[in-house]
C-alpha positions as CSV (number, residue, x, y, z in Angstrom):
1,X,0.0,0.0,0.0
2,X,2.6,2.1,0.8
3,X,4.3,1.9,-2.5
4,X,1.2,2.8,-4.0
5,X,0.8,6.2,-2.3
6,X,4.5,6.3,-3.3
7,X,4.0,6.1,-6.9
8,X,0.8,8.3,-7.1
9,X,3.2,11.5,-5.2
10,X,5.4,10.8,-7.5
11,X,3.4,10.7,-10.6
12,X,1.2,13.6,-9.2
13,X,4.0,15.4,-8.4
14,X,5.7,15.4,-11.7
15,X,2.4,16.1,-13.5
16,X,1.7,19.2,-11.9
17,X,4.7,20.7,-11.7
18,X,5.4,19.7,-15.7
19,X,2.2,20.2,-17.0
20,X,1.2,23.9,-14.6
21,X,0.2,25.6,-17.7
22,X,-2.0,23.4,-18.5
23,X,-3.9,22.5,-15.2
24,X,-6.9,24.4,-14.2
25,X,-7.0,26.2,-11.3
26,X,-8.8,23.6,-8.9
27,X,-6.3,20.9,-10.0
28,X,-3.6,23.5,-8.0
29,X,-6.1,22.9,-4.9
30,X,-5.3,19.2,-4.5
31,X,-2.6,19.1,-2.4
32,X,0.1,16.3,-2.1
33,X,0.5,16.9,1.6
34,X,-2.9,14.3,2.7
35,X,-1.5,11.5,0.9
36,X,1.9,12.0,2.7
37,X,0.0,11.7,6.0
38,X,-1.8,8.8,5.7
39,X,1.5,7.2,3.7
40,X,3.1,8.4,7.5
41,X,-0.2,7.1,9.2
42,X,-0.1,3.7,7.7
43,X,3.6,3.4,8.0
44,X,2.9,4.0,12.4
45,X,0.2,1.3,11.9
46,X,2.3,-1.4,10.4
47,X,5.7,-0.6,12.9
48,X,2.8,-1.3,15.5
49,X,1.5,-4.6,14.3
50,X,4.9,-5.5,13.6
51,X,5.8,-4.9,16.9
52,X,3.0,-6.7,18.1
53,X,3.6,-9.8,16.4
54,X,6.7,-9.5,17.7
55,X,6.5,-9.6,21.4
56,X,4.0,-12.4,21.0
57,X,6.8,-14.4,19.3
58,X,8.6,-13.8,22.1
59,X,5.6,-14.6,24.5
60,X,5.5,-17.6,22.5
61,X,8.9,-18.6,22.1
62,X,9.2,-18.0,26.5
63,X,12.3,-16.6,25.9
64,X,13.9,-12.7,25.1
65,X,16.7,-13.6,22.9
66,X,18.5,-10.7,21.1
67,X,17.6,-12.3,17.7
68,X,13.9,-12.4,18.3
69,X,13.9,-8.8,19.2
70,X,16.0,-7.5,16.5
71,X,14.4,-9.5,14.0
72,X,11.1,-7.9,14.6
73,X,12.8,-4.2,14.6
74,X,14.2,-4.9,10.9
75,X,10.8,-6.1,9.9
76,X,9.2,-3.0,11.4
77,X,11.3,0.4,10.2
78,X,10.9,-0.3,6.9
79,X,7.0,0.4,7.1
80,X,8.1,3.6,9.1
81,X,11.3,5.1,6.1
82,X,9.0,4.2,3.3
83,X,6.1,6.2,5.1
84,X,8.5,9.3,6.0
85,X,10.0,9.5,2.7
86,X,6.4,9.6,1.3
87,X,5.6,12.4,3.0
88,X,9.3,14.0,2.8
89,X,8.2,13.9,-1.4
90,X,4.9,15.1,-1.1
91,X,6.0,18.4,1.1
92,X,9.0,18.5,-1.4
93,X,6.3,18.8,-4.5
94,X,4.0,20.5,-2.7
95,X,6.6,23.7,-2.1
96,X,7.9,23.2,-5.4
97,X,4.4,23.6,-7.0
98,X,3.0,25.8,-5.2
99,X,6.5,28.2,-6.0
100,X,5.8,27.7,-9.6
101,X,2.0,27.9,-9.2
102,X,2.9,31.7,-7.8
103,X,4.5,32.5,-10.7
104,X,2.0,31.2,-13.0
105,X,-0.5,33.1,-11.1
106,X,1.0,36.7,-11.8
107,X,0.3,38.6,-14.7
108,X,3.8,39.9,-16.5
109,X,4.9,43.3,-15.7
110,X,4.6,45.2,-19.6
């Protein structure tokens, strides 16, 4: 899921900054920013069920051995880098576009 919202910043992203002439004025509206939070919001929610399973393998497993716990950290910060760096992109895009959109915006000086 995350790599979905990853690809649609992206593509978004690129689109309006590439094609600003182009895009009406409500298109300038939709902002990248909600789909960086929820990217961040689902990355929380899969550290958190990752930890989760986690400590019940070691509930299971009646033991706390270094390699359970680590094991379960490795498989949980992913979910957390990918969600950051989709919303490090869509802040990125968002300034970028809306520089751009300001400039679009102002009539030339004649």
């Amino acid at each position: 899921m995350l790599y979905i919202l990853l690809a649609y910043i992206l593509v978004m992203g690129f689109y309006q900054h590439y094609r600003m002439e182009k895009i009406r004025v409500y298109l300038f509206r939709k902002s990248l920013i909600p789909v960086g939070l929820i990217a961040v919001c689902l990355a929380l929610w899969g550290v958190v069920s990752q930890i989760n399973q986690t400590f019940e393998a070691i509930q299971a497993a009646n033991d706390i051995s270094p390699s359970l716990v680590a094991g379960g950290i490795t498989q949980a910060y992913p979910h957390l880098s990918l969600g950051l760096l989709c919303l490090i992109l869509s802040l990125t895009f968002y300034y970028f576009n809306s520089k751009k959109r300001k400039e679009a915006m102002t009539p030339p000086l004649t």
